[in-house]
mmCIF file as gemmi writes it, N, C-alpha and C atoms, coordinates in Angstrom:
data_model
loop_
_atom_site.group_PDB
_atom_site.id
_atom_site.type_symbol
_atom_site.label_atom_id
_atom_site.label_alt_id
_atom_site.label_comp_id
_atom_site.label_asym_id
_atom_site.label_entity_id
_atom_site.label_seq_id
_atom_site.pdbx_PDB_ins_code
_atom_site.Cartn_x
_atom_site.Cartn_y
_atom_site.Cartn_z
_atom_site.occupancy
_atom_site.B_iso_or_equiv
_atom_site.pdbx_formal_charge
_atom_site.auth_seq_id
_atom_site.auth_asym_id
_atom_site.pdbx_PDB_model_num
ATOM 1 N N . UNK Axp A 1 ? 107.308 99.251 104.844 1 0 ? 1 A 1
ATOM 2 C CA . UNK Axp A 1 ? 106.567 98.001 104.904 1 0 ? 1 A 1
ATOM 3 C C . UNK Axp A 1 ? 105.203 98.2 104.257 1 0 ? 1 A 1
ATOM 4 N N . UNK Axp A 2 ? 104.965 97.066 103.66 1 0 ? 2 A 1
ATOM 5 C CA . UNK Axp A 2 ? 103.255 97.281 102.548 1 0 ? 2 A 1
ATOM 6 C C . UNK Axp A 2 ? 103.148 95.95 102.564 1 0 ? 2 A 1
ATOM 7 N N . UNK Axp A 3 ? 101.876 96.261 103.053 1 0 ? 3 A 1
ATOM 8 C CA . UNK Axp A 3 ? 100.917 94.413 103.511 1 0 ? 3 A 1
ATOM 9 C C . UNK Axp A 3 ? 99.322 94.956 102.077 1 0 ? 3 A 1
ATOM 10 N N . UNK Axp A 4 ? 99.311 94.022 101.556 1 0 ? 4 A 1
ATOM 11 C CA . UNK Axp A 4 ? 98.21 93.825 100.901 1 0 ? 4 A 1
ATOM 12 C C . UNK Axp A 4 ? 97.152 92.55 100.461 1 0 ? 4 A 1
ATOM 13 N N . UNK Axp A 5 ? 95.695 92.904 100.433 1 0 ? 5 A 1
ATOM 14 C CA . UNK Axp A 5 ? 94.998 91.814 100.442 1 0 ? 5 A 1
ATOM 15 C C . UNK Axp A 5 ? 93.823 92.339 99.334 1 0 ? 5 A 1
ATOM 16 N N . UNK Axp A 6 ? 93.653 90.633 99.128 1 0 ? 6 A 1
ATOM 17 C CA . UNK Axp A 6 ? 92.711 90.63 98.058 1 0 ? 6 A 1
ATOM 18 C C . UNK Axp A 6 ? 92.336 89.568 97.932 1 0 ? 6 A 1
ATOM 19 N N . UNK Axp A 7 ? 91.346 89.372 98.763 1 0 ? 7 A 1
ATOM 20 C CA . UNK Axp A 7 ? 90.156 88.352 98.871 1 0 ? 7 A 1
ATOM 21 C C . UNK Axp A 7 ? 89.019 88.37 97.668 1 0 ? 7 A 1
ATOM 22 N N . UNK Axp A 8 ? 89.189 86.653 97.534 1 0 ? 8 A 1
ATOM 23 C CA . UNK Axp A 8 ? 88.096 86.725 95.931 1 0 ? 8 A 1
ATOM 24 C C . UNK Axp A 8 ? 86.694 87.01 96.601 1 0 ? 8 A 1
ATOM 25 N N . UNK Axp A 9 ? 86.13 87.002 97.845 1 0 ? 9 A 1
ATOM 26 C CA . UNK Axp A 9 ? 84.804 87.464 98.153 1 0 ? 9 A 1
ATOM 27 C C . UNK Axp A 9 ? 84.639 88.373 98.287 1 0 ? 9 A 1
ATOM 28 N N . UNK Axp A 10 ? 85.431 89.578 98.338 1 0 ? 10 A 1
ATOM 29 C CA . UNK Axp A 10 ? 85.398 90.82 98.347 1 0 ? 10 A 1
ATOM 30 C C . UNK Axp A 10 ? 85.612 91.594 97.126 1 0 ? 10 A 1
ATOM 31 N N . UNK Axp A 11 ? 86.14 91.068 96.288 1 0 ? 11 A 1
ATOM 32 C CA . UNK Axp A 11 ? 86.262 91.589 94.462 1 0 ? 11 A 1
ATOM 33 C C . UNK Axp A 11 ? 85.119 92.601 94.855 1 0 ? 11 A 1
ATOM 34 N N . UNK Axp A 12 ? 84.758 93.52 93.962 1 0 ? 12 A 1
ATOM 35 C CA . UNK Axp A 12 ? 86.261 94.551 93.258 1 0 ? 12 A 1
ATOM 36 C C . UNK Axp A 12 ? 87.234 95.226 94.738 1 0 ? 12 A 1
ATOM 37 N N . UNK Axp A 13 ? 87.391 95.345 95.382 1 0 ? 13 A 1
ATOM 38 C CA . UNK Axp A 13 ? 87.926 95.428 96.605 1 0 ? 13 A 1
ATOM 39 C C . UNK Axp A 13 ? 88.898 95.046 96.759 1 0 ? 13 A 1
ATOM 40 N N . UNK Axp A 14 ? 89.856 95.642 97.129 1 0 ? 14 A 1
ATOM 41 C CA . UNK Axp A 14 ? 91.437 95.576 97.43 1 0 ? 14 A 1
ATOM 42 C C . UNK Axp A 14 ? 91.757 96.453 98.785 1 0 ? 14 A 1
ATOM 43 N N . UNK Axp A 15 ? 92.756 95.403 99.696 1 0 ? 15 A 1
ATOM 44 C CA . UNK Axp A 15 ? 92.864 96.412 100.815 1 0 ? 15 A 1
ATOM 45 C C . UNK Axp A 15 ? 94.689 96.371 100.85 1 0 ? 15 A 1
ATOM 46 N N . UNK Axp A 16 ? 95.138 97.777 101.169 1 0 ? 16 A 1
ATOM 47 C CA . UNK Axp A 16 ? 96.417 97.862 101.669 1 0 ? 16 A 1
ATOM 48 C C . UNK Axp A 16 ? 96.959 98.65 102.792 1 0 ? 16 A 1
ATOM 49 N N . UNK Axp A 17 ? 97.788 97.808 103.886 1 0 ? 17 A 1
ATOM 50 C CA . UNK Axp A 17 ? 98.654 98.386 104.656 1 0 ? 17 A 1
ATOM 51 C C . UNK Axp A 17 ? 99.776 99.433 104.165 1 0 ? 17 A 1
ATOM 52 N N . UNK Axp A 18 ? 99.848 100.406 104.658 1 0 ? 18 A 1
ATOM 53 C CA . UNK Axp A 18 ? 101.269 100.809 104.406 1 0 ? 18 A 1
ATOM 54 C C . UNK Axp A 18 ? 101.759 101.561 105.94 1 0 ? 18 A 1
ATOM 55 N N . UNK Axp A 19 ? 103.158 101.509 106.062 1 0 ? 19 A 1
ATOM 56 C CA . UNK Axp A 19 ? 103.458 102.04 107.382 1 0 ? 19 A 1
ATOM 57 C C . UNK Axp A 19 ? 104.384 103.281 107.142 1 0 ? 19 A 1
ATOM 58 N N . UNK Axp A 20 ? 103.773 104.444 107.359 1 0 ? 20 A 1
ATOM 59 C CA . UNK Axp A 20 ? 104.501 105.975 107.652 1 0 ? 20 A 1
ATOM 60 C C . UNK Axp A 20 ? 104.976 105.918 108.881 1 0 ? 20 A 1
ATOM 61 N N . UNK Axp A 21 ? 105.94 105.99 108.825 1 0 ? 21 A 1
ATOM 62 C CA . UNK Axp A 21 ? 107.427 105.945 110.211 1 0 ? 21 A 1
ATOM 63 C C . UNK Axp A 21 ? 106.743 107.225 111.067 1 0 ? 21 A 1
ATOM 64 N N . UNK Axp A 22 ? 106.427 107.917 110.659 1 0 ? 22 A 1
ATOM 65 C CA . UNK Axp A 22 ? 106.206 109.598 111.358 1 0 ? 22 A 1
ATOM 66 C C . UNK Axp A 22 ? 104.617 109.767 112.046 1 0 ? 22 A 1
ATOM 67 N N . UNK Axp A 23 ? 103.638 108.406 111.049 1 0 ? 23 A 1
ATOM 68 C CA . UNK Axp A 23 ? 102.758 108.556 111.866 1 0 ? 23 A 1
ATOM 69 C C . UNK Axp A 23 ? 101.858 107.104 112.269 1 0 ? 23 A 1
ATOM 70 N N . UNK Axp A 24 ? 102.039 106.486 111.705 1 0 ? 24 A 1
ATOM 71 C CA . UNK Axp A 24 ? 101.606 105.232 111.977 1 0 ? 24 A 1
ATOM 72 C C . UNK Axp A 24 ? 101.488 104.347 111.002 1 0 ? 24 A 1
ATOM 73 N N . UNK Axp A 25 ? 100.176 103.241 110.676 1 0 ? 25 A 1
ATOM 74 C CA . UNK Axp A 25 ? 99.825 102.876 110.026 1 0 ? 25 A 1
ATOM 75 C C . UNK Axp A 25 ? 98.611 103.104 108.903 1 0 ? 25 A 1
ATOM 76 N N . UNK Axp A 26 ? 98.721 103.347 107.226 1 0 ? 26 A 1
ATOM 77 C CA . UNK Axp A 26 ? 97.35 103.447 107.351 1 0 ? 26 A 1
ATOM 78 C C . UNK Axp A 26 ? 96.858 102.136 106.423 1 0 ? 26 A 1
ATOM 79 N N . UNK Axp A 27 ? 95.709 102.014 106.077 1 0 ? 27 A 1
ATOM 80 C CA . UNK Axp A 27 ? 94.861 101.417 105.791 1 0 ? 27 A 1
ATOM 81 C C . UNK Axp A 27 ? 93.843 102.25 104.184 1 0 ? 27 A 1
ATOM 82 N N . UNK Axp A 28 ? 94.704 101.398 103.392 1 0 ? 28 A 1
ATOM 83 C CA . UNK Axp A 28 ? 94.039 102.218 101.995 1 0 ? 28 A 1
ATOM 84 C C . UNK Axp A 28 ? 92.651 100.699 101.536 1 0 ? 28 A 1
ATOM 85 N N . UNK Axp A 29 ? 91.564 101.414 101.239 1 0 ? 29 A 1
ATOM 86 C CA . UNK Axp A 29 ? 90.666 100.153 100.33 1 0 ? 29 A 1
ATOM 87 C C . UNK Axp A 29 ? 90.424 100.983 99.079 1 0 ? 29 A 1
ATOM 88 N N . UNK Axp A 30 ? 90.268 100.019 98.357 1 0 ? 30 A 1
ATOM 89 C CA . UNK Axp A 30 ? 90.936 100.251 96.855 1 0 ? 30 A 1
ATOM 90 C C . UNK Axp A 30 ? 88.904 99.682 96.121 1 0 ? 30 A 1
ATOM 91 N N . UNK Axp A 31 ? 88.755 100.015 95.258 1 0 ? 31 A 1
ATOM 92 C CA . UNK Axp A 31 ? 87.448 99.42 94.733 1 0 ? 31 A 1
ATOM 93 C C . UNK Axp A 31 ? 88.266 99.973 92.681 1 0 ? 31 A 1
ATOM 94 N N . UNK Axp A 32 ? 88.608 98.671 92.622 1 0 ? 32 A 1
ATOM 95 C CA . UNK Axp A 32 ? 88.893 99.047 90.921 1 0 ? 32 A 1
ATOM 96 C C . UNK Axp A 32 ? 90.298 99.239 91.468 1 0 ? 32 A 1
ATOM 97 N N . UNK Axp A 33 ? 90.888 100.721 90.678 1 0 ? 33 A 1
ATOM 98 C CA . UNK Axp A 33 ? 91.744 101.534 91.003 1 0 ? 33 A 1
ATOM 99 C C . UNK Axp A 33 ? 91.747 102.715 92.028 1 0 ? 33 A 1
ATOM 100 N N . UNK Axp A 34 ? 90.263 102.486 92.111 1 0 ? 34 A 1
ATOM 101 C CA . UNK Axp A 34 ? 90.261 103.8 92.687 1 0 ? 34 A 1
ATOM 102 C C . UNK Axp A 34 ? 90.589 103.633 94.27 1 0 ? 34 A 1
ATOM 103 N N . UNK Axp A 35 ? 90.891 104.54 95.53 1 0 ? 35 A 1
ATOM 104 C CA . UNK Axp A 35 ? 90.904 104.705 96.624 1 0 ? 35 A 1
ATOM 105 C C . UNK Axp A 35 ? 89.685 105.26 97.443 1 0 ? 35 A 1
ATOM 106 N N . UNK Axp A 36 ? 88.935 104.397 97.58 1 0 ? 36 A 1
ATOM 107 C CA . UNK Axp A 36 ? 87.672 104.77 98.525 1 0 ? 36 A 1
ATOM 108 C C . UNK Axp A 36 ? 87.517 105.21 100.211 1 0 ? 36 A 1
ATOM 109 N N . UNK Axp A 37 ? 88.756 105.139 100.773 1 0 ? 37 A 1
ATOM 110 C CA . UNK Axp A 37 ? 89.09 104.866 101.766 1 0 ? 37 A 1
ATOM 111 C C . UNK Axp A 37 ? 90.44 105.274 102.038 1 0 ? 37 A 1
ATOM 112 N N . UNK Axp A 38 ? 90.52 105.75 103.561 1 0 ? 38 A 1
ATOM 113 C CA . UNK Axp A 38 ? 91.989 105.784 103.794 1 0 ? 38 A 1
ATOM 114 C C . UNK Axp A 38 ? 91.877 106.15 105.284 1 0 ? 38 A 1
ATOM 115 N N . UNK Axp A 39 ? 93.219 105.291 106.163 1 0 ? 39 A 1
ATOM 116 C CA . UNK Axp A 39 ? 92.325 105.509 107.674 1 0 ? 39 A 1
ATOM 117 C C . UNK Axp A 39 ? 93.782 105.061 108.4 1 0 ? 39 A 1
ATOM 118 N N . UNK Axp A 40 ? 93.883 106.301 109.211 1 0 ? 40 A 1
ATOM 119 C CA . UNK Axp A 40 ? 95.422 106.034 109.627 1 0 ? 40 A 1
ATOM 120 C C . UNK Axp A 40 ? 94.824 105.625 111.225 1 0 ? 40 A 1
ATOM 121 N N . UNK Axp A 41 ? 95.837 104.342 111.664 1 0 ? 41 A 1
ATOM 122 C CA . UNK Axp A 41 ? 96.05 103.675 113.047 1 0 ? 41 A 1
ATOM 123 C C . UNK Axp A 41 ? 97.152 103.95 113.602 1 0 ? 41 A 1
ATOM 124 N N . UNK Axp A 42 ? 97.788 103.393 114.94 1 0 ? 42 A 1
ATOM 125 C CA . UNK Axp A 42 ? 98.885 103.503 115.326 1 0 ? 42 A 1
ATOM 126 C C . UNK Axp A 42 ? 99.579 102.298 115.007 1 0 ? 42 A 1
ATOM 127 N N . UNK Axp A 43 ? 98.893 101.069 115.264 1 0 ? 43 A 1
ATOM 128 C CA . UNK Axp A 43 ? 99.274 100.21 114.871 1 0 ? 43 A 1
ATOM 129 C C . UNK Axp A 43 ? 99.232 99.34 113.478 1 0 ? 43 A 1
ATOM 130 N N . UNK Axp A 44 ? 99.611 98.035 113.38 1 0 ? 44 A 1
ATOM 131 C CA . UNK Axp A 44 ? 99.36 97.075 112.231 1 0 ? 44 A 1
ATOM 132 C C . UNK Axp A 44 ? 98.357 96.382 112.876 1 0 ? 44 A 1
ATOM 133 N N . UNK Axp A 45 ? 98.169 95.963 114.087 1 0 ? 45 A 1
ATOM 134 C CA . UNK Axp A 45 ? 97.285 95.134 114.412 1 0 ? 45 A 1
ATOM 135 C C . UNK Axp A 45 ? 96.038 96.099 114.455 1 0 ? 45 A 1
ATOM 136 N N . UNK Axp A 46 ? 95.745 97.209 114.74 1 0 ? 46 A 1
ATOM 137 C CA . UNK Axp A 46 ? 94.66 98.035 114.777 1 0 ? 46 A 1
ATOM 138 C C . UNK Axp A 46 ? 94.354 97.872 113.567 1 0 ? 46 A 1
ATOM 139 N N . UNK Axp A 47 ? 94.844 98.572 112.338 1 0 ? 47 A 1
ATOM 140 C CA . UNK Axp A 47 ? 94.672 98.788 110.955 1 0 ? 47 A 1
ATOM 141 C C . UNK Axp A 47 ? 94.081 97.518 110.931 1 0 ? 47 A 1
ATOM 142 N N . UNK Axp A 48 ? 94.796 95.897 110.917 1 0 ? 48 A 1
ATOM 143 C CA . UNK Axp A 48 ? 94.235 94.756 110.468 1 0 ? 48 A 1
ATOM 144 C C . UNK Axp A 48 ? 92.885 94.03 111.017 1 0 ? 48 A 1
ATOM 145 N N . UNK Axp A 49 ? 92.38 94.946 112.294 1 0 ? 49 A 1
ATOM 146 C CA . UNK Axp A 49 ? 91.118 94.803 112.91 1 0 ? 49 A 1
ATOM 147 C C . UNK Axp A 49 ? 90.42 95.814 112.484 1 0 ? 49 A 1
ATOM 148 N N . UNK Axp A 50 ? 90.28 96.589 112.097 1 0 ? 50 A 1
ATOM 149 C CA . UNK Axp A 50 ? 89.797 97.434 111.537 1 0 ? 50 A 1
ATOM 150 C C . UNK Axp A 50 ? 89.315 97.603 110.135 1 0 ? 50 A 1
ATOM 151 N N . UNK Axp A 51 ? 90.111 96.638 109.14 1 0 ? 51 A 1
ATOM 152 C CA . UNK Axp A 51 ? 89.904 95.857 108.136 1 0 ? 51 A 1
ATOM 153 C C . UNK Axp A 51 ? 88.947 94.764 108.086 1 0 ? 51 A 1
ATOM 154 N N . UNK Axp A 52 ? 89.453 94.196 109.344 1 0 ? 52 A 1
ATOM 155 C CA . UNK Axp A 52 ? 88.33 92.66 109.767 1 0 ? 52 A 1
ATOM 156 C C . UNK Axp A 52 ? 86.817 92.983 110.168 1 0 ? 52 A 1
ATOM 157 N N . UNK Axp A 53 ? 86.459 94.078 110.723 1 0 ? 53 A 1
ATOM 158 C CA . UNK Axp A 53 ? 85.368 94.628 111.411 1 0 ? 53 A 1
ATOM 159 C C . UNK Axp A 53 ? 84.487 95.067 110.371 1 0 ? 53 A 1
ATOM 160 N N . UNK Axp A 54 ? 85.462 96.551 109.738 1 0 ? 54 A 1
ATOM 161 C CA . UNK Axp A 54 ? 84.346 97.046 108.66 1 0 ? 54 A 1
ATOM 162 C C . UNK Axp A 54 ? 84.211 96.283 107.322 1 0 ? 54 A 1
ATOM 163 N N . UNK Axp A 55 ? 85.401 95.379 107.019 1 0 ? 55 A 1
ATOM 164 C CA . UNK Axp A 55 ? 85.233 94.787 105.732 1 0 ? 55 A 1
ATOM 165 C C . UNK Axp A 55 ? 85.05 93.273 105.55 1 0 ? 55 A 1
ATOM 166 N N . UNK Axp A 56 ? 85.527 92.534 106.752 1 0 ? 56 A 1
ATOM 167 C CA . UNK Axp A 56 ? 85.533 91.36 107.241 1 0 ? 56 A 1
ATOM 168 C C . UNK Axp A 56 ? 86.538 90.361 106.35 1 0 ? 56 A 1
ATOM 169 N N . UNK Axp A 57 ? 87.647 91.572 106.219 1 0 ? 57 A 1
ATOM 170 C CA . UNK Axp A 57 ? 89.145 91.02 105.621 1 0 ? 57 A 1
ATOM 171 C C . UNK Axp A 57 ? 90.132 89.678 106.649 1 0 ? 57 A 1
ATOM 172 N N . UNK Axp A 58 ? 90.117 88.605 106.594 1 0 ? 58 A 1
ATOM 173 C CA . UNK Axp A 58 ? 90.417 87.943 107.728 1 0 ? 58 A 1
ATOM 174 C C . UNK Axp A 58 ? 91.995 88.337 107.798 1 0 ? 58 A 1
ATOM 175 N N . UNK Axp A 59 ? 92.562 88.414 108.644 1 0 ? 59 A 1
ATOM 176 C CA . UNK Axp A 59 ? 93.944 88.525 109.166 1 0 ? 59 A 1
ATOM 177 C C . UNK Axp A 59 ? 95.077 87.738 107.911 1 0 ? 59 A 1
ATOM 178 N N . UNK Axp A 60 ? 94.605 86.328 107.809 1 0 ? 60 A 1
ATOM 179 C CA . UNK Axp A 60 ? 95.296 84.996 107.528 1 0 ? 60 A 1
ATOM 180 C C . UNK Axp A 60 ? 95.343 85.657 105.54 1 0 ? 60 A 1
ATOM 181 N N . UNK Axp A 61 ? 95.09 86.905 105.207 1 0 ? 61 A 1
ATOM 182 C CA . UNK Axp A 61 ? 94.476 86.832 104.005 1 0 ? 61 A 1
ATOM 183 C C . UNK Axp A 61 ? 96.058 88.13 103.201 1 0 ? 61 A 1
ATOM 184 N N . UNK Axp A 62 ? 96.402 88.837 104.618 1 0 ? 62 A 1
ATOM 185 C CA . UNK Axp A 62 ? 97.338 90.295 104.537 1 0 ? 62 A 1
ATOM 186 C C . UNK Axp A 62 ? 98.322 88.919 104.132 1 0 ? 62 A 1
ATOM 187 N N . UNK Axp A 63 ? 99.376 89.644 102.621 1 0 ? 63 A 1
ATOM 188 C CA . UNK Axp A 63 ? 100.652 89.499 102.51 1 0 ? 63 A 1
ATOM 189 C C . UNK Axp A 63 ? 101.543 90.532 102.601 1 0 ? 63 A 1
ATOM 190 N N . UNK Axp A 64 ? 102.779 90.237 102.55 1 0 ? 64 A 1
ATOM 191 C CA . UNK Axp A 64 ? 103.824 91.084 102.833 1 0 ? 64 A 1
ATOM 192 C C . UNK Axp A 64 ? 104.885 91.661 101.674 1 0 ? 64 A 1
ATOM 193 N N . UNK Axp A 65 ? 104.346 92.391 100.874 1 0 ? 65 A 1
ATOM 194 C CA . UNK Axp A 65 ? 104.982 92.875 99.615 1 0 ? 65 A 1
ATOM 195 C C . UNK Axp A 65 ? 106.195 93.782 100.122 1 0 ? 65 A 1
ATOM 196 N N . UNK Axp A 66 ? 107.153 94.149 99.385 1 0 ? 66 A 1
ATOM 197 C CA . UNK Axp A 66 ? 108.608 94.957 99.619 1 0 ? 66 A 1
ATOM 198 C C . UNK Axp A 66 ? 108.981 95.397 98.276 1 0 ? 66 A 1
């Protein structure tokens, strides 16, 4: 599963979910191409508050890529 967001107020900034079966969830932020960030949760809802807090990514914003 890979949830990703990209809010035009946050440009250059890109955020993505991805879920490792073995350990949880993590939480990649992206600036360009590059990976500035990377922050493993247990959950999706942690990761997506955790997004909302430090980056103020709203919930309503994550899609669901496959």
């Amino acid at each position: 599963m890979k949830l990703i967001a990209n809010p035009e107020n946050l440009k250059p900034l890109r955020f993505v979910i991805e879920r490792d079966e073995a350990a949880g969830f993590y939480l990649y932020v992206y600036e360009d191409d590059r990976c500035i960030r990377d922050d493993l949760q247990d959950t999706l809802e942690i990761a997506m508050q955790v997004a909302f807090e430090d980056y103020q990514v709203p919930k309503e914003s994550w899609k669901r890529i496959d």
